[in-house]
C-alpha positions in Angstrom: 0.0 0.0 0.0 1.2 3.7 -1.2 0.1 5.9 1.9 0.5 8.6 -0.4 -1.9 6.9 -2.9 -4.7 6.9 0.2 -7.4 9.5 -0.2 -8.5 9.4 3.5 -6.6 8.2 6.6 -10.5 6.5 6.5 -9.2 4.4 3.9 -6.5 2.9 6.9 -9.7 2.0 9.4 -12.3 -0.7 8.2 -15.0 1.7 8.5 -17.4 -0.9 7.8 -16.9 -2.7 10.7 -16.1 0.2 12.9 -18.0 3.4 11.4 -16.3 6.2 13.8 -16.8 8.3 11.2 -20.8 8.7 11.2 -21.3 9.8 14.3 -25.4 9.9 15.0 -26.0 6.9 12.9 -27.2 3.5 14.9 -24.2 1.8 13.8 -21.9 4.4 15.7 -23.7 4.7 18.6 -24.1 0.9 18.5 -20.9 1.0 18.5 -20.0 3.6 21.6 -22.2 1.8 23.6 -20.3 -1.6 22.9 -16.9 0.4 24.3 -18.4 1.4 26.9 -20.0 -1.5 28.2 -16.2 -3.3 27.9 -14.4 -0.7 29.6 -17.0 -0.9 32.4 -17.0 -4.2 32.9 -13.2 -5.4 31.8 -11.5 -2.4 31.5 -10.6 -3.2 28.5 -11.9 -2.6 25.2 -9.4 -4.7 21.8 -11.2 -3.8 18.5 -9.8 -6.2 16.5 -9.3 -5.5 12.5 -9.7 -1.9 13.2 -6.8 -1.0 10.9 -7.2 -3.1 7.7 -4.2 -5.8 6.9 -2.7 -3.2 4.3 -2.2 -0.4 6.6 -0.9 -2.3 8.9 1.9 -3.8 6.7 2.4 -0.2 6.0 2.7 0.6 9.2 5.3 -2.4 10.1 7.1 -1.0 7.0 7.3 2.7 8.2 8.7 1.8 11.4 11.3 0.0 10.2 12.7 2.4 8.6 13.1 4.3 12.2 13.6 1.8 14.3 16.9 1.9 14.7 16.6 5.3 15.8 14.4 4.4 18.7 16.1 5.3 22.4 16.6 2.4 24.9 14.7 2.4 27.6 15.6 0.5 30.8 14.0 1.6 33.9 13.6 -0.2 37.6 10.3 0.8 39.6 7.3 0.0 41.5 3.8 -0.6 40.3 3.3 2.7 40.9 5.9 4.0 38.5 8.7 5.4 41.2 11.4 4.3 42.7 9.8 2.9 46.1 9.1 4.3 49.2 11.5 3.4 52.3 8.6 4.1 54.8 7.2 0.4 54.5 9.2 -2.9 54.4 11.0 -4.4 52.0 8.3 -6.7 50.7 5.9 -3.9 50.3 4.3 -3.5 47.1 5.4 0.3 47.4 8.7 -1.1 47.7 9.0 -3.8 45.3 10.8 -3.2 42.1 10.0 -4.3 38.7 11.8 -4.0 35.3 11.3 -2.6 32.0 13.4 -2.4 28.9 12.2 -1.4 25.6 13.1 1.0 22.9 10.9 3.9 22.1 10.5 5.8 18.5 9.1 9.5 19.6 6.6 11.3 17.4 9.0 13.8 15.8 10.8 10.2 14.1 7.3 9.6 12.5 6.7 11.1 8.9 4.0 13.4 9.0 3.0 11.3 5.4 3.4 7.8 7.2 0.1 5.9 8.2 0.3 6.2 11.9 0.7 9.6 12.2 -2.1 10.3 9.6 -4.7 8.2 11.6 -3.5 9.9 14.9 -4.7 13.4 13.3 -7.6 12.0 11.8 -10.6 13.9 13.6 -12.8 11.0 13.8 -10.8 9.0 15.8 -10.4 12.2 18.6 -14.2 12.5 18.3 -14.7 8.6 18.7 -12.3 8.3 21.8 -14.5 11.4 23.2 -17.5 9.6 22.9 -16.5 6.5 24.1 -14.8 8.0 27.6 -17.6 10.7 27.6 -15.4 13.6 27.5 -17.0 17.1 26.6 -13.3 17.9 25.5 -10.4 15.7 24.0 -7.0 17.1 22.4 -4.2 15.4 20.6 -1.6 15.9 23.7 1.2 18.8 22.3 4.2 16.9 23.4 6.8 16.9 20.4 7.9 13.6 21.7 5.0 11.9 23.6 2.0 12.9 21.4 2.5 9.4 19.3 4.9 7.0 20.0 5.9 3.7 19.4 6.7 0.6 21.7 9.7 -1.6 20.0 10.1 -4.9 21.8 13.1 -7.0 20.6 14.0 -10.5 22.4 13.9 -11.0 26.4 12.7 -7.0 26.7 9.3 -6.7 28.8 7.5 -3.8 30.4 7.0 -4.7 34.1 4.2 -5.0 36.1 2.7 -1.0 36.4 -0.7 1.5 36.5 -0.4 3.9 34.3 -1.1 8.1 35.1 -3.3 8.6 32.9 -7.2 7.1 32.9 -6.8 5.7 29.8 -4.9 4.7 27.3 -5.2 3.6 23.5 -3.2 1.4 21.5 -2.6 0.2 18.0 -0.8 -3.0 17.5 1.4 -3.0 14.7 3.6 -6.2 14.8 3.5 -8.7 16.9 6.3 -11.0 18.2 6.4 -14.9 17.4 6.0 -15.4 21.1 5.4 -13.6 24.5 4.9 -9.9 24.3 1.5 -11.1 25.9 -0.4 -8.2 27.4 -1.5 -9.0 31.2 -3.5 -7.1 33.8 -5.7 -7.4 36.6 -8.9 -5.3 36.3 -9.9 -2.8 39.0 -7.5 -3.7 41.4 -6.0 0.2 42.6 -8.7 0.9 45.4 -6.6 4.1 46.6 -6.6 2.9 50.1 -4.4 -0.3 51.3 -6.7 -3.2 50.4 -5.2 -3.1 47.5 -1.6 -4.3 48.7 -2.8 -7.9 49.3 -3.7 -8.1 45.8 -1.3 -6.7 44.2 1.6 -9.1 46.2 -0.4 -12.1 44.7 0.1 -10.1 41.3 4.0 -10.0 41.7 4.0 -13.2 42.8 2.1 -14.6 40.3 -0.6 -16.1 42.4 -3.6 -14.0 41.6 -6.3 -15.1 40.0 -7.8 -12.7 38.2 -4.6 -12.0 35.6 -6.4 -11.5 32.1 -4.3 -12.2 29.0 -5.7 -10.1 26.2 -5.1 -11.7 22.5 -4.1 -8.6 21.1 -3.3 -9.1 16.8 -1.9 -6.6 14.4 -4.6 -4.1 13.4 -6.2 -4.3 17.0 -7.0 -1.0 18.6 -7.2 -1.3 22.6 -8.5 1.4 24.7 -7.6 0.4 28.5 -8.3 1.5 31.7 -5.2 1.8 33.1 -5.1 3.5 36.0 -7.2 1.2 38.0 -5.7 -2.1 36.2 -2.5 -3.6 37.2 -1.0 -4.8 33.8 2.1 -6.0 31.9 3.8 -7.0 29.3 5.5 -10.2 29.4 9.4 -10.9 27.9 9.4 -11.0 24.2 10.6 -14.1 22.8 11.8 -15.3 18.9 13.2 -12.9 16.0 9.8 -10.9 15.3 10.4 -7.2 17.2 6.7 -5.6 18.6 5.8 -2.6 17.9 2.7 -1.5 19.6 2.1 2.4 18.6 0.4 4.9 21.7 -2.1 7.8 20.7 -2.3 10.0 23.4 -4.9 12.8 24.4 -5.2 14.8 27.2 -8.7 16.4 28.8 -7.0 19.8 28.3 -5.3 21.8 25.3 -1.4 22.3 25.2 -0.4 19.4 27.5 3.3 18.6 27.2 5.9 16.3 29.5 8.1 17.7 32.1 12.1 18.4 30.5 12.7 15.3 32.8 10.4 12.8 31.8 11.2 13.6 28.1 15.0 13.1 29.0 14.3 9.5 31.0 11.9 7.8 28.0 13.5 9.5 24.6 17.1 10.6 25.8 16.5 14.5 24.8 14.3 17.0 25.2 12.1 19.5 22.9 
C-alpha cells in the first residue's frame, strides 16, 4: 500500500466494521455503547481488524525504517511508576521493584506522510475516543515527543508489572512478536486505600487469579483502563520485534511532558 496513494486516513480503518466516522448513525452509537459496556466491565476494550491488513503492513514498513533510531529504555520501579518508598518494608508493594526495557521511536521520528501519524490526526478518531470515555473535550496531547509514540520490543525485553497516570490509554498493534509480548493485567485492582496491597503481592508473585491475557493481533485498537488495572507485558521471545504504537490525548489543550520525563523515556528534550 502507497500511503500517499490513500485519499483518506479513512481508507487505513475498516470503517465498515467500525463506522467512527458517522457519528449519530445507529451503527456508531451501536458502537460507543459496545466500548463502553467493555471498559465498564473489563477495563478493556481490543477492537480487533480496526486497521485493515494493508495499513498495517504499512505501518510495520514505516517503522522499520526508524527503528533503529528508537532510544533504549531500561527503567527499575514499583507498580506505581517510582522508585519505592523506604517508609514500608521491603516486601511492600510500594517497595518492590520491577523491570522494564524497551526501545521507544518519539513522534517527531514519524513522517507526517506515514500511516500512523495520519490516523492519529484524523478527527474521527479524537471525536470517537471522546465519545466512548464521555469527555465534553479531548485534544491530541502537544508533546513533540510523547504525542505518538511507538513501543519496540526485541528478544527478552518486557514492560513490568505497572498502573499507568493517565485514565486511559489507546493502543494500536502494529507487529506482533512470534511469542510472548502477551499483554496481562488485573482489572480494578487500585482501590486508593491499602486493600489493594494484598492483591497486588499475589500479582507479583504470580498467584492472583484474576490475571487476564488479552489476544491482542496486528490491526487491534485497545482502549484500556489503566489506572485502576494492574498490567504488563510479558518478555518477548523469537526474531519478530513488537511494535505496539500509543495515541495519546489529554482532557486539556497544550499538554506537554516535564524536561525530565522527556530526557528519562527518549534521551533528549524538545
Amino acid at each position: 500500500m502507497d500511503q500517499n496513494a490513500m485519499g483518506s486516513p479513512q481508507d487505513f480503518i475498516d470503517t465498515d466494521r467500525y463506522p467512527i466516522h458517522r457519528p449519530g448513525t445507529s451503527a456508531y452509537d451501536a458502537l460507543v455503547a459496545h466500548c463502553r459496556t467493555a471498559l465498564e466491565t473489563q477495563g478493556a476494550c481490543l477492537l480487533h481488524g480496526f486497521a485493515v491488513p494493508e495499513a498495517v503492513a504499512c505501518m510495520a514498513t514505516e517503522t522499520d525504517r526508524v527503528v533503529e533510531r528508537a532510544y533504549l529504555c531500561r527503567d527499575t520501579h514499583t507498580v506505581y511508576l517510582n522508585t519505592g518508598e523506604s517508609g514500608f518494608p521491603e516486601d511492600h508493594p510500594r517497595r518492590r521493584l520491577e523491570v522494564t526495557e524497551l526501545y521507544s521511536v518519539a513522534c517527531d521520528q514519524i513522517a507526517s506522510e506515514d500511516a500512523l501519524k495520519r490516523v492519529y490526526h484524523w478527527d474521527p478518531l479524537l471525536f470517537f475516543l471522546a465519545d466512548v470515555l464521555q469527555r465534553r473535550a479531548y485534544y491530541r496531547m502537544a508533546d513533540p515527543l510523547a504525542a505518538l509514540t511507538i513501543n519496540v520490543m526485541r528478544e527478552n525485553q518486557n514492560h513490568g508489572w505497572h498502573f499507568d497516570e493517565a485514565q486511559v490509554t489507546t493502543t494500536l498493534m502494529i507487529q506482533a512478536p512470534e511469542q510472548g509480548g502477551r499483554f496481562q493485567y488485573v482489572h480494578n485492582l487500585r482501590t486508593e486505600d491499602e486493600r489493594e496491597y494484598e492483591g497486588i503481592t499475589q500479582v507479583l508473585d504470580g498467584t492472583h487469579p484474576g490475571i487476564r491475557t488479552l489476544d491482542i493481533k496486528p490491526g487491534t485498537l485497545s482502549i484500556f483502563a489503566g489506572y485502576y488495572s494492574l498490567h504488563r507485558v510479558t518478555p518477548v521471545a523469537g526474531g519478530t520485534t513488537r511494535y505496539l504504537a500509543t495515541f495519546c490525548f489529554k482532557d486539556r489543550p497544550g499538554v506537554k511532558n516535564s524536561p525530565e520525563v522527556q530526557k528519562l523515556f527518549y534521551g533528549r528534550t524538545a
